[in-house]
TIVEXMAR-784790 format. One record per residue (C-alpha): x, y, z. Coordinates in steps of 0.1 Angstrom, whole numbers. Layout:
// TIVEXMAR-784790
site u X, v Y, w Z
...
//
This chain:
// TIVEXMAR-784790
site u -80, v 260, w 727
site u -43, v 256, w 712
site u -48, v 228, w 705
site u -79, v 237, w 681
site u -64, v 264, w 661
site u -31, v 247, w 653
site u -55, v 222, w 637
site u -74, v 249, w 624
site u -41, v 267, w 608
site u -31, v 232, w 597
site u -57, v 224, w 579
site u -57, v 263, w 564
site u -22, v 256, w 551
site u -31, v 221, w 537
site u -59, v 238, w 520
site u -35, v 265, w 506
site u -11, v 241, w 494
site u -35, v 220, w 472
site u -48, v 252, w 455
site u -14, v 265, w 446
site u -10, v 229, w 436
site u -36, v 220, w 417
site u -29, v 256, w 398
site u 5, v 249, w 389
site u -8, v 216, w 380
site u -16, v 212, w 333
site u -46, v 192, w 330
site u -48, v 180, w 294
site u -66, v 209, w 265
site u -84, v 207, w 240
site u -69, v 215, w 202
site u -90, v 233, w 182
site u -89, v 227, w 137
site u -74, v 261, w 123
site u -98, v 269, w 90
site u -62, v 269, w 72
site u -66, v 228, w 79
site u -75, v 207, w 45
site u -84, v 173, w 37
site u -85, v 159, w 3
site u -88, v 128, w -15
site u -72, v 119, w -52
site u -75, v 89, w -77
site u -81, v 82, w -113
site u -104, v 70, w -137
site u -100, v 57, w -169
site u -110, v 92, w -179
site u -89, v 114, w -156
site u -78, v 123, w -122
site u -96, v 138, w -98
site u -95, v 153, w -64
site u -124, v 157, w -39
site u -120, v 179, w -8
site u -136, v 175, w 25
site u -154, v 214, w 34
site u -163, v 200, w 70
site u -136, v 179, w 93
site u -145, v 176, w 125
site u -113, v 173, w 145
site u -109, v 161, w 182
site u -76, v 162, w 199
site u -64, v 163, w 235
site u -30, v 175, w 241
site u -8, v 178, w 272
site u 14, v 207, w 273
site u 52, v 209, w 275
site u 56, v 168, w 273
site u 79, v 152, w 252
site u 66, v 149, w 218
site u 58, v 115, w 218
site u 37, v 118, w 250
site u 22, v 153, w 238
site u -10, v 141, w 221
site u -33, v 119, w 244
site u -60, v 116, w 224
site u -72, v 120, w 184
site u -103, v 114, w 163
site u -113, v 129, w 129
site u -152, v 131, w 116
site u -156, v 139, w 78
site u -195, v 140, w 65
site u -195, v 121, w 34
site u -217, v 149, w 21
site u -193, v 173, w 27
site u -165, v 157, w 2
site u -165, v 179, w -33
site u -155, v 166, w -60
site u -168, v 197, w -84
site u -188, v 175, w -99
site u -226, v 171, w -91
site u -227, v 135, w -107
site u -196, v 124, w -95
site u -204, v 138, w -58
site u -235, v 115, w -61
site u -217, v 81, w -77
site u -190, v 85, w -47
site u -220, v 92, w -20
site u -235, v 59, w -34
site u -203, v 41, w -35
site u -197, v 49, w 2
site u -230, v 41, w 17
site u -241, v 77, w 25
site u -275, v 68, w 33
site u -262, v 43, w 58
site u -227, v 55, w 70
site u -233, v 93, w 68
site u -197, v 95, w 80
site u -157, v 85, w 78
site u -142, v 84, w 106
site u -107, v 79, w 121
site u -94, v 74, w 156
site u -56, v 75, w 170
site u -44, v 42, w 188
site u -8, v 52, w 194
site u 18, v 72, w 177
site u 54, v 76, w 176
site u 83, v 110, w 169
site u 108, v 105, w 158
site u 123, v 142, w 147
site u 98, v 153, w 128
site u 83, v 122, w 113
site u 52, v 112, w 131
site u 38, v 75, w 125
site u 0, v 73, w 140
site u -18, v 43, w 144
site u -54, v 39, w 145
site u -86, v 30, w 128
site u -105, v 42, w 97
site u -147, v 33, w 94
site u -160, v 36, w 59
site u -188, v 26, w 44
site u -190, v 5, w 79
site u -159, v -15, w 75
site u -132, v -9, w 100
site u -97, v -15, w 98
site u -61, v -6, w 108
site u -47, v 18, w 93
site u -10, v 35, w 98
site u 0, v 72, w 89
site u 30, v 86, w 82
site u 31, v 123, w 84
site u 56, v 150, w 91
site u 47, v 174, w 123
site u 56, v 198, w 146
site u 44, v 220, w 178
site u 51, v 252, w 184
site u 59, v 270, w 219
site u 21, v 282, w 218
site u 10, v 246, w 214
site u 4, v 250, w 181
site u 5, v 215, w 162
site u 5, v 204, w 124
site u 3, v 176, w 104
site u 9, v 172, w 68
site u 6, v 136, w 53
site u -9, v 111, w 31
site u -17, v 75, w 31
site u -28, v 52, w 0
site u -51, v 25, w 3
site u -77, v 6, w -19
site u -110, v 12, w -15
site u -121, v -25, w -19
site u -103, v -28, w 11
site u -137, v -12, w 29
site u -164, v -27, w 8
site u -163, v 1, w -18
site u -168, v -8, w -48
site u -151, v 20, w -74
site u -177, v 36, w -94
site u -181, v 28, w -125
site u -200, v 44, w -157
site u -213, v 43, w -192
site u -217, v 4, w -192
site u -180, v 1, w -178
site u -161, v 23, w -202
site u -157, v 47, w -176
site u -139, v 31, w -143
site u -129, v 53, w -112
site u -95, v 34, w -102
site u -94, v 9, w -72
site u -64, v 30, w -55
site u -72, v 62, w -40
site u -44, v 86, w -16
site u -59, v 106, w 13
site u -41, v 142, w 20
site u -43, v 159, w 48
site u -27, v 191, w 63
site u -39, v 201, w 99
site u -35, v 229, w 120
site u -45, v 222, w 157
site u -44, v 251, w 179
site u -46, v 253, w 217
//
């Protein structure tokens, strides 16, 4: 009968010490895309600028509180509907749309491979699908995290869109060219 219940009040304290454990234990969360977040794309034309903005980015980011800032984010991916990007322009929203495939690649789409800190630089390596090309693709942003786990990221990255298979719109039997270059902005709020 001893025998039992000091194997009983052993196992009860085992028990007990994996819950207080597994409490104190910070499993990775989820960050969440503030509504402050934007995401916007600029170029030229042989006309004028322009600047389209994304009104839907779906943002998917898994964080692991109080690590080091290179080991804080653990995983990121960003959705952006093509049909969400305004260019406040109903024809141009419909050259780009074409441009890009729409009909076929509905989406753009980004995932993080790895990053680095380094104060408050942050370089982030992935891959960026458009128009259903995929390629490499390095960021250089600046970015911080607050005590709440609060986390932005302001940056931009140039590329040419030929580099995916787009082909730059172009209008009015060619007088009117949209320019091969094109600069993606971005500043992102993640909260816990």
């Amino acid at each position: 009968m001893n025998k039992i219940m000091k194997t009983i009040v052993t196992a009860g304290a085992l028990a007990g010490i994996a819950v207080v454990a597994s409490a104190q234990m910070t499993l990775p969360k989820n960050l969440n895309l503030s509504k402050e977040s934007k995401l916007w794309i600029e170029g030229t034309s042989t006309m004028k600028s322009f600047s389209c903005a994304a009104s839907k980015v779906d943002v998917s980011v898994s964080s692991e509180p109080g690590s080091a800032p290179n080991e804080l984010v653990q995983s990121a991916s960003l959705t952006v509907p093509v049909a969400s990007l305004d260019c406040k322009n109903g024809t141009m929203n419909s050259h780009m749309r074409k441009a890009l495939k729409a009909e076929n690649n509905p989406q753009i789409s980004w995932r993080m491979s790895s990053y680095r800190v380094t104060g408050t630089e942050v370089v982030i390596k992935g891959r960026l699908s458009i128009a259903g090309t995929e390629k490499p693709l390095e960021l250089t942003a600046t970015g911080n995290a607050d005590n709440d786990g609060t986390i932005r990221i302001k940056g931009s990255t140039k590329f040419k869109m030929s580099e995916y298979g787009v082909k730059p719109p172009s209008l009015m039997l060619g007088s009117m060219k949209v320019g091969d270059p094109i600069t993606v902005l971005f500043d992102l709020l993640l909260t816990p």
